[in-house]
C-alpha positions in Angstrom: 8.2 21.7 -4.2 8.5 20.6 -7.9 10.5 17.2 -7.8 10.6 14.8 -5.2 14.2 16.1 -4.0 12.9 19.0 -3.2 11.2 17.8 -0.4 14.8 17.0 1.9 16.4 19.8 0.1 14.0 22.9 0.8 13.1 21.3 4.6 16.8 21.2 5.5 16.4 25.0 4.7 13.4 25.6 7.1 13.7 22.9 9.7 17.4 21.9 10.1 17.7 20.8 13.5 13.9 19.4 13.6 13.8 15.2 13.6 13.0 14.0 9.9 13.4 10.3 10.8 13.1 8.0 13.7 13.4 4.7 14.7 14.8 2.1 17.8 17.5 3.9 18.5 18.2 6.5 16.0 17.2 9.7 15.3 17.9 12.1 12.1 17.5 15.7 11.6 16.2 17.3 8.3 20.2 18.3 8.0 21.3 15.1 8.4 19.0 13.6 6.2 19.9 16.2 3.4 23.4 15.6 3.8 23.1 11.4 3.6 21.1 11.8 0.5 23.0 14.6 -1.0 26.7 12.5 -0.4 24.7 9.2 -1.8 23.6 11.3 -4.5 26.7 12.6 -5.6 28.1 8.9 -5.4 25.4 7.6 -7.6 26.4 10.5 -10.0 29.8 9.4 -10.2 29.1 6.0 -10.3 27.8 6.2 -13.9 23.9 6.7 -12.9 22.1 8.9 -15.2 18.3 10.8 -15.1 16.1 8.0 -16.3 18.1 5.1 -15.2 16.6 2.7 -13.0 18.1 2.0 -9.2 16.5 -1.0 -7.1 16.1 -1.0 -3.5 15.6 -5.0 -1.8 16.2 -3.6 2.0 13.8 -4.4 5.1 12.1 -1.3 6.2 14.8 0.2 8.0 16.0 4.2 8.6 18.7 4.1 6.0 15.8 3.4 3.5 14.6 6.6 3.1 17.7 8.7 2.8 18.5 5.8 -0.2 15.4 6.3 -2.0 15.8 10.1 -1.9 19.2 10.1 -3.1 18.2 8.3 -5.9 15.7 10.7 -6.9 17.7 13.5 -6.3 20.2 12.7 -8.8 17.3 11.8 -11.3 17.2 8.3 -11.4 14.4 5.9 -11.2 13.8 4.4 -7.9 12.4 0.4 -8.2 11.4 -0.6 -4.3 11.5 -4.3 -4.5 9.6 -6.5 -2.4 11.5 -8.1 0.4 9.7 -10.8 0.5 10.4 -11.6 -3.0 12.5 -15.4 -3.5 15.5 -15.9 -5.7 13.0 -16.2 -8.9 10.7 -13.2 -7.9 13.5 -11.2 -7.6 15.1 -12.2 -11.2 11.9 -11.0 -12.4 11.6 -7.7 -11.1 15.1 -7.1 -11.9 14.5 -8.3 -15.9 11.8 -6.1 -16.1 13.3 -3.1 -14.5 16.5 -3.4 -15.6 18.2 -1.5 -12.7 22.3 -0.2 -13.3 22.5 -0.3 -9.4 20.9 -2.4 -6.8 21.0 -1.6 -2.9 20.4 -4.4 -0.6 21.1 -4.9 3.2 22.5 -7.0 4.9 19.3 -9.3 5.8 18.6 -10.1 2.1 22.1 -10.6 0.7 22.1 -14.3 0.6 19.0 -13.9 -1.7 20.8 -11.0 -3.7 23.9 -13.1 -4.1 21.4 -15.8 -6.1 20.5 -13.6 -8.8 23.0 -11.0 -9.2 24.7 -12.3 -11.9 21.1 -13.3 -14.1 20.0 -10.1 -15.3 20.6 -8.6 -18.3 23.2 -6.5 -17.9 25.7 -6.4 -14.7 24.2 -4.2 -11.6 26.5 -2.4 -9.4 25.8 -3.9 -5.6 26.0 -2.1 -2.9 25.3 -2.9 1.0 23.4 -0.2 2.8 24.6 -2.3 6.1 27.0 -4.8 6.6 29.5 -5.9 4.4 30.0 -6.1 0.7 29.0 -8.7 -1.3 31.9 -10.3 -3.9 32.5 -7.3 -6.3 30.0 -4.9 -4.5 30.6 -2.2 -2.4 29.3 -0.6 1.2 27.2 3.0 1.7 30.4 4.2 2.8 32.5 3.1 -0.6 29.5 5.3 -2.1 29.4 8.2 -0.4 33.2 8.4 1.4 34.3 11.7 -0.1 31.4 13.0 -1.7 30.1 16.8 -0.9 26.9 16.8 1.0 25.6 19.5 -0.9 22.7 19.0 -3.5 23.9 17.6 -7.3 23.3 19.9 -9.9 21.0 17.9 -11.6 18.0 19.2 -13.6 15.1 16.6 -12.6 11.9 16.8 -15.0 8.4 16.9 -12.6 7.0 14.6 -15.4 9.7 12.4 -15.8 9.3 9.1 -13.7 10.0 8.9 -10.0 9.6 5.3 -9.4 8.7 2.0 -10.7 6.1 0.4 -8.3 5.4 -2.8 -8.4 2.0 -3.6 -8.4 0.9 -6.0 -5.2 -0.1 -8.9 -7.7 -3.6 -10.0 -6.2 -4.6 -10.9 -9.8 -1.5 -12.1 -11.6 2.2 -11.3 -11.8 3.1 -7.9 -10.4 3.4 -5.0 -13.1 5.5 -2.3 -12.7 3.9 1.3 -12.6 5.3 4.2 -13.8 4.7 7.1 -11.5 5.8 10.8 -11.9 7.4 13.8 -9.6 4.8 15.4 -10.0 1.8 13.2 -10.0 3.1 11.8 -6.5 3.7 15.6 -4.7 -0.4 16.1 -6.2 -1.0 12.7 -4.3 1.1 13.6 -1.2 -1.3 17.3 -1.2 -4.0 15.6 -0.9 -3.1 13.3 2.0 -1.9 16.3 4.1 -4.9 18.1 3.2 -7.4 16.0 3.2 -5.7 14.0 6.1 -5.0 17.3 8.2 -1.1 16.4 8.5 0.2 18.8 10.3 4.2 20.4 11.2 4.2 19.1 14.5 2.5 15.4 13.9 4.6 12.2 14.3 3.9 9.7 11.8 4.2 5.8 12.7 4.7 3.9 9.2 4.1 0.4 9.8 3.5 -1.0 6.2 6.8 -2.0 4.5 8.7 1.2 2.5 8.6 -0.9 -0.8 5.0 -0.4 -0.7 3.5 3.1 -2.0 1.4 2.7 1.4 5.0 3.0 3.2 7.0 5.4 1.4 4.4 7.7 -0.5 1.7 7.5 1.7 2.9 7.9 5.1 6.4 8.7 4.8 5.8 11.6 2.0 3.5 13.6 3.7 4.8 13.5 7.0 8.5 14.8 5.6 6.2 17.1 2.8 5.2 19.3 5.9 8.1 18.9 7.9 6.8 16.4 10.6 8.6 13.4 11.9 8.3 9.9 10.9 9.1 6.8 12.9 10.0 3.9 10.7 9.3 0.8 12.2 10.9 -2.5 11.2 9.3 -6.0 11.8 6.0 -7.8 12.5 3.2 -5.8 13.4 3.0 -7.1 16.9 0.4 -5.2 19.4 2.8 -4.8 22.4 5.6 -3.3 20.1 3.5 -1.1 18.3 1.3 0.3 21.2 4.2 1.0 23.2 6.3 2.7 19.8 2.3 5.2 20.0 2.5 5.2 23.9 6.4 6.0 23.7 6.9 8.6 21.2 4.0 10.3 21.0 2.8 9.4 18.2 0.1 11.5 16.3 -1.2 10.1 13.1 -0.8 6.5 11.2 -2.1 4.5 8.8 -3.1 0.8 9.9 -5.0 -1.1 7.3 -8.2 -3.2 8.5 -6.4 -6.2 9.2 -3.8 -4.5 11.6 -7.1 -2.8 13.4 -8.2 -6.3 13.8 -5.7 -7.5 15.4 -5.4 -4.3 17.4 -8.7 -4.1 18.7 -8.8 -8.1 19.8 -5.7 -7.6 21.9 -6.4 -8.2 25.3 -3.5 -5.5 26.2 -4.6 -2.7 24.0 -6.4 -0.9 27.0 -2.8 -0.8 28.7 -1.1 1.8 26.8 -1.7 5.3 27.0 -2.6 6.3 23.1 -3.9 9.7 24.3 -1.1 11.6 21.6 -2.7 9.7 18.4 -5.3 12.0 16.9 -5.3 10.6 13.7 -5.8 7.1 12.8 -6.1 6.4 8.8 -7.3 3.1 7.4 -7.4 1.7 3.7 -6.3 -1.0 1.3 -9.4 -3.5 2.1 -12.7 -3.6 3.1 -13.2 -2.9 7.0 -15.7 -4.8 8.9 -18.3 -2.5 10.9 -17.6 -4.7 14.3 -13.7 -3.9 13.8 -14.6 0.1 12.6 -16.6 0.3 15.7 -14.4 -0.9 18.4 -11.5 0.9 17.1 -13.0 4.3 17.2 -14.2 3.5 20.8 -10.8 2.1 22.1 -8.8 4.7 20.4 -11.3 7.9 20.8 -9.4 9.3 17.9 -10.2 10.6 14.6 -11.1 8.1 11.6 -10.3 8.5 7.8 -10.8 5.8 5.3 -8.6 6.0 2.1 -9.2 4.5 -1.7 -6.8 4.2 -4.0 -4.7 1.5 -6.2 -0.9 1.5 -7.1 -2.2 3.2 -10.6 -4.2 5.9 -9.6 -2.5 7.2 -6.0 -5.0 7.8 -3.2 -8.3 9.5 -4.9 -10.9 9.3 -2.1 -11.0 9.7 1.5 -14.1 9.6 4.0 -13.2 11.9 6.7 -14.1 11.9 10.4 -17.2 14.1 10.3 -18.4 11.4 7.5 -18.2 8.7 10.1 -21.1 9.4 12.1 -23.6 9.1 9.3 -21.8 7.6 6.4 -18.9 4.8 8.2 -20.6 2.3 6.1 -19.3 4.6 2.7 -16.1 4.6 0.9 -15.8 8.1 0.6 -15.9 10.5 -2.5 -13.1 12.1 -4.1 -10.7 14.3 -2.6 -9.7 17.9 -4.1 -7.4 17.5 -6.5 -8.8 14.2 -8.4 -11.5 13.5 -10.4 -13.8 10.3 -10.4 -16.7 8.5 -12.0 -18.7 5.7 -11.5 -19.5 4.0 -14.8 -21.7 1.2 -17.0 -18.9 -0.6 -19.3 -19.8 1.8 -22.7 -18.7 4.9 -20.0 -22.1 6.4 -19.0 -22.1 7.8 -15.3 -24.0 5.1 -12.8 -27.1 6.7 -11.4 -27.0 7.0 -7.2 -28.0 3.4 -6.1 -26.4 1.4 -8.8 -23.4 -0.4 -9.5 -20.7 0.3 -12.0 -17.0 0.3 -12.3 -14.6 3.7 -10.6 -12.3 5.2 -13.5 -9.9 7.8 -12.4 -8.3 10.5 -14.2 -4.9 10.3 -15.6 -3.5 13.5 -15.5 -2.3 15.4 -12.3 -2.7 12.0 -10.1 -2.4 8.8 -12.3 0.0 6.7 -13.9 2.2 7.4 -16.8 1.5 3.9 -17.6 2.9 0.4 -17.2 6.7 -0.1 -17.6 7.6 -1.9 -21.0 4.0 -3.2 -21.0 1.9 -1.4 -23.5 -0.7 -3.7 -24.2 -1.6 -3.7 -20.1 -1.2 -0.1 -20.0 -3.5 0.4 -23.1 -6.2 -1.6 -21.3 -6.2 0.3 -18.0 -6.0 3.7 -19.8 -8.2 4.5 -22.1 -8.9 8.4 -22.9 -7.3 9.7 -20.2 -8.9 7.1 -17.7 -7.7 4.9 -15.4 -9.8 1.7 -15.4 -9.5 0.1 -11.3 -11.7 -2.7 -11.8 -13.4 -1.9 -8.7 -17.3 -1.9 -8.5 -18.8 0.7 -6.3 -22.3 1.8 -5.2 -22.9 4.9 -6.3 -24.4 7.2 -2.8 -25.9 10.7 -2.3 -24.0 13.6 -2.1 -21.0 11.9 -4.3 -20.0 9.5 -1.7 -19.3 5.8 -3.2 -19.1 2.2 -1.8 -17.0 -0.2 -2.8 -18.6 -3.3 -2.9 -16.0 -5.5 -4.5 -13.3 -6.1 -7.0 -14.7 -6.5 -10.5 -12.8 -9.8 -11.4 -13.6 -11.4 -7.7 -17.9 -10.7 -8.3 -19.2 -14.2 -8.3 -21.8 -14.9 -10.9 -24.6 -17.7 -10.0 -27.1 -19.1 -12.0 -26.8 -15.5 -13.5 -27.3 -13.5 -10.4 -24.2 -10.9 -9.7 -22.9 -11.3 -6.2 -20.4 -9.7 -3.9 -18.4 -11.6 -1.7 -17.7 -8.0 0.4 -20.7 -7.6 1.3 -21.3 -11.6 2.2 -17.6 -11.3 4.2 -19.6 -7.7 6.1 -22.1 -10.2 7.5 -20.0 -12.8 8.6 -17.4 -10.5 10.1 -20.2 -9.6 12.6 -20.7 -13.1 14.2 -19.2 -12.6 18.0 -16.7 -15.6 17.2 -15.1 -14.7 13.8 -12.1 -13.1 13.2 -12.0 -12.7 9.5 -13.4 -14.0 6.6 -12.7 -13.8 2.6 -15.5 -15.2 0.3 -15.0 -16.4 -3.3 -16.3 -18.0 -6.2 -16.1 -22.3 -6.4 -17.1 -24.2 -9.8 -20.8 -26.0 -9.3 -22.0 -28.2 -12.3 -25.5 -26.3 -11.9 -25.0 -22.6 -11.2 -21.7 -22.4 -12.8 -20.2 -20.8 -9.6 -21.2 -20.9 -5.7 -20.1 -19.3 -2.8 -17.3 -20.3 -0.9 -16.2 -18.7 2.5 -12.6 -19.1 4.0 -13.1 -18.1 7.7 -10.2 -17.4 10.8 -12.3 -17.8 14.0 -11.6 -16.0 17.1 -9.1 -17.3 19.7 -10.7 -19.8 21.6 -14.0 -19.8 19.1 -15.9 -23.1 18.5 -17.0 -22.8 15.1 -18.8 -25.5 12.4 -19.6 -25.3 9.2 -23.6 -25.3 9.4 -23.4 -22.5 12.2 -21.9 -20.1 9.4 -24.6 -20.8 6.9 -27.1 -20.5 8.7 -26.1 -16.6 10.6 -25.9 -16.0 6.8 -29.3 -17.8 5.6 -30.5 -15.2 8.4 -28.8 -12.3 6.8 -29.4 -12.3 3.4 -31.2 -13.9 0.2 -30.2 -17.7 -0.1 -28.2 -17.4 -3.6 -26.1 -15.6 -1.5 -25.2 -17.5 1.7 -22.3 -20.1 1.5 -22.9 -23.5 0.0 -19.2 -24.0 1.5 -17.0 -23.1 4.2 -13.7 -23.8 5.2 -11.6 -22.6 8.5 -8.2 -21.3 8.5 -5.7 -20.2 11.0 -4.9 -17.0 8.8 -6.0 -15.8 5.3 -3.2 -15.3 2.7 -2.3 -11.4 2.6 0.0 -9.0 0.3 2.1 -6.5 1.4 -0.2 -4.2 2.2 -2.4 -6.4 4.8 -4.5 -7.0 1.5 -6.4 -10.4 1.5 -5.1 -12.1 -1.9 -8.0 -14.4 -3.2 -6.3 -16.3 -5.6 -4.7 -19.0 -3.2 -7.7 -20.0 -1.7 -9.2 -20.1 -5.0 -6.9 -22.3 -6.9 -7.3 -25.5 -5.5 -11.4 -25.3 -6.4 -10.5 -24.4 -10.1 -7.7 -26.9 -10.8 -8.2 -28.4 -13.9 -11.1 -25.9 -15.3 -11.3 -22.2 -16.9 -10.3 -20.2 -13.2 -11.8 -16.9 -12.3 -8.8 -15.3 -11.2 
């Protein structure tokens, strides 16, 4: 497999009656799935697409996703997955920057799509992937009625750009990353290696397709090995997706800490029989050892914990034999990347210190920031990828994240990292997360602040907090405040996004964000 393409193409050879796709109600074979792409494909083609131009997708995660986003990288075109949760001025932006000649949207989000379509730069071709038309756009079937559902003879470059993805915007406005054919099969290897993905496993992706967690990470290697994927569409509710596990068999999936959370406090998780899922992966945030712990003993599968950002692909994994000595870990690097822990003039960390994780560039990485230069200049430099991510450095070349370079909180010049503050409080019997942050103080220049969701049915004050922490940990660390939530804001990915709770300390002074 050389381009992404290849992936539909060659498995329609050697699995054509196997299921590709799944979902309530629906099933598709690899053939199927070749010839949907192949007919979209050839109707992009004649539409006026080219190789490098750009093709945005604003669609729910639905089945008709995936065959879209493969058609458009058949024919050589530049896939842009849009967030769906993106408003009329969101939307503008991401279309401004990407300057896509086609957009797809379904039926869901056409009354946000009907906003902005005519405030790009340039007109976009419209097109429905369900339901009807909107004024001067056209349906799937306008695309593809007619077309041959064989493969377009397209030459696709492995280096030349796969997708734009848009970056989850924790810190700022989302950038768009430019990600190659090639650099996201070397990603996809790794996951089926280092994951053990097998030809027989069923995937359950729950994280939305317009995320690489979605698409590239769960959807990829699953189709990459000719296994089966169930798509599901809509909130991650317990019931629905126990019974999706319990019902189809399900083998492998990726829930991200949050998701386990919610799993694991469940009163009805014991009901469903989960016996089929072997493979459980986790990622995207910090994991609290309480929530670690009671997955592993309510699903008795096997655990592996993932690193990697929207720059660099996934990089690192700690895999199930790591979990009984090393759960606390990140993991270390997998096969095919390279990376280092380092001071800020690029010297390797020694084991026990802090410093920064760079990634190589080539093979996994990046090709860089779209239209953005200046960023892209600052997070490569000399063939590294800069994350911003502090880690521990650990024997036997095992690291440990211990928090986000820009979210450290500095007081009265002592470093301090809210992960390992929000470890501790994650453990108190009636707390069901917690996110910890920097606040201004007159004195110390910034204290710590901790936004905690208690358990259902918890009686929680302020003073009870600081004080399981004064327990815990040296004093400049513990709380001077805390605040209680109902939820804690959260991207895409399950992600906790800091910057909300932040804001309203920080109005009117220099923010940390």
């Amino acid at each position: 497999m050389r381009v992404m393409g290849d992936v539909v193409r060659l498995n329609a050879k050697r699995y054509p009656d196997k299921i590709a796709l799944m979902t309530e109600g629906e099933k598709l074979t690899y053939r199927e799935l070749s010839s949907r792409c192949n007919r979209a494909a050839n109707g992009l083609l004649a539409s006026g697409v080219r190789p490098g131009d750009r093709v945005a997708v604003f669609a729910l995660n639905c089945l008709d996703y995936v065959p879209v986003v493969y058609a458009i990288l058949t024919c050589g075109a530049v896939c842009v997955p849009v967030n769906f949760r993106y408003k009329s001025d969101e939307l503008v932006y991401a279309i401004n920057n990407s300057t896509p000649k086609v957009l797809f949207h379904d039926r869901r989000l056409a009354e946000t799509v009907a906003s902005v379509a005519s405030q790009g730069p340039s007109p976009i071709q419209l097109i429905a992937m369900s339901g009807d038309a909107l004024p001067g756009g056209r349906t799937m079937a306008d695309l593809t009625e007619g077309r041959p559902p064989d493969p377009p003879s397209v030459e696709v470059d492995p280096a030349s750009a796969a997708f734009i993805m848009y970056t989850s915007g924790t810190t700022g406005f989302p950038k768009g990353v430019l990600f190659s054919h090639h650099a996201y099969l070397q990603v996809a290897a790794g996951l089926v290696y280092e994951g053990d993905v097998r030809h027989d496993d069923v995937m359950l992706c729950t994280l939305p397709l317009f995320h690489n967690g979605g698409i590239n990470a769960m959807v990829l290697p699953a189709l990459m090995v000719g296994g089966a994927c169930y798509i599901h569409s809509g909130s991650f509710d317990p019931d629905t997706i126990l019974g999706i596990v319990q019902n189809y068999r399900v083998t492998v999936t990726m829930w991200v800490p949050t998701m386990l959370a919610k799993l694991v406090n469940d009163p009805a998780v014991r009901k469903y029989d989960c016996s089929s899922l072997k493979k459980i992966w986790y990622g995207s945030s910090a994991i609290s050892p309480t929530t670690l712990d009671a997955a592993r003993e309510i699903f008795k599968a096997a655990f592996y914990q993932w690193y990697g950002q929207t720059e660099t692909g996934m990089v690192s994994v700690l895999r199930p034999e790591d979990h009984s000595e090393h759960s606390q870990f990140t993991g270390r690097e997998i096969y095919n990347a390279e990376i280092r822990v380092v001071d800020e003039y690029m010297n390797d960390t020694p084991v026990g210190e802090v410093g920064e994780i760079v990634t190589v560039q080539k093979g996994l990485g990046m090709i860089g920031y779209y239209n953005m230069p200046q960023a892209t200049e600052k997070a490569v430099r000399d063939g590294w990828i800069h994350t911003e991510d502090l880690a521990r450095v650990e024997e036997g070349g095992y690291f440990t994240i211990v928090d986000r370079l820009r979210d450290m909180i500095i007081s009265g010049a002592e470093n301090i990292y809210p992960k390992e503050i929000e470890d501790i409080i994650a453990t108190h019997p009636g707390v069901l997360e917690a996110a910890v942050f920097g606040i201004p103080d007159d004195m110390w220049g910034e204290v710590v602040c901790a936004s905690v969701v208690p358990k259902q049915g918890a009686s929680l004050d302020e003073k009870e907090i600081i004080e399981f922490c004064a327990s815990r940990m040296a004093g400049f660390k513990k709380p001077k405040r805390v605040e209680f939530r109902d939820d804690l804001p959260k991207n895409a990915a399950g992600k906790v996004t800091k910057n909300p709770l932040r804001e309203p300390y920080w109005a009117g002074r220099a923010k940390r964000v």
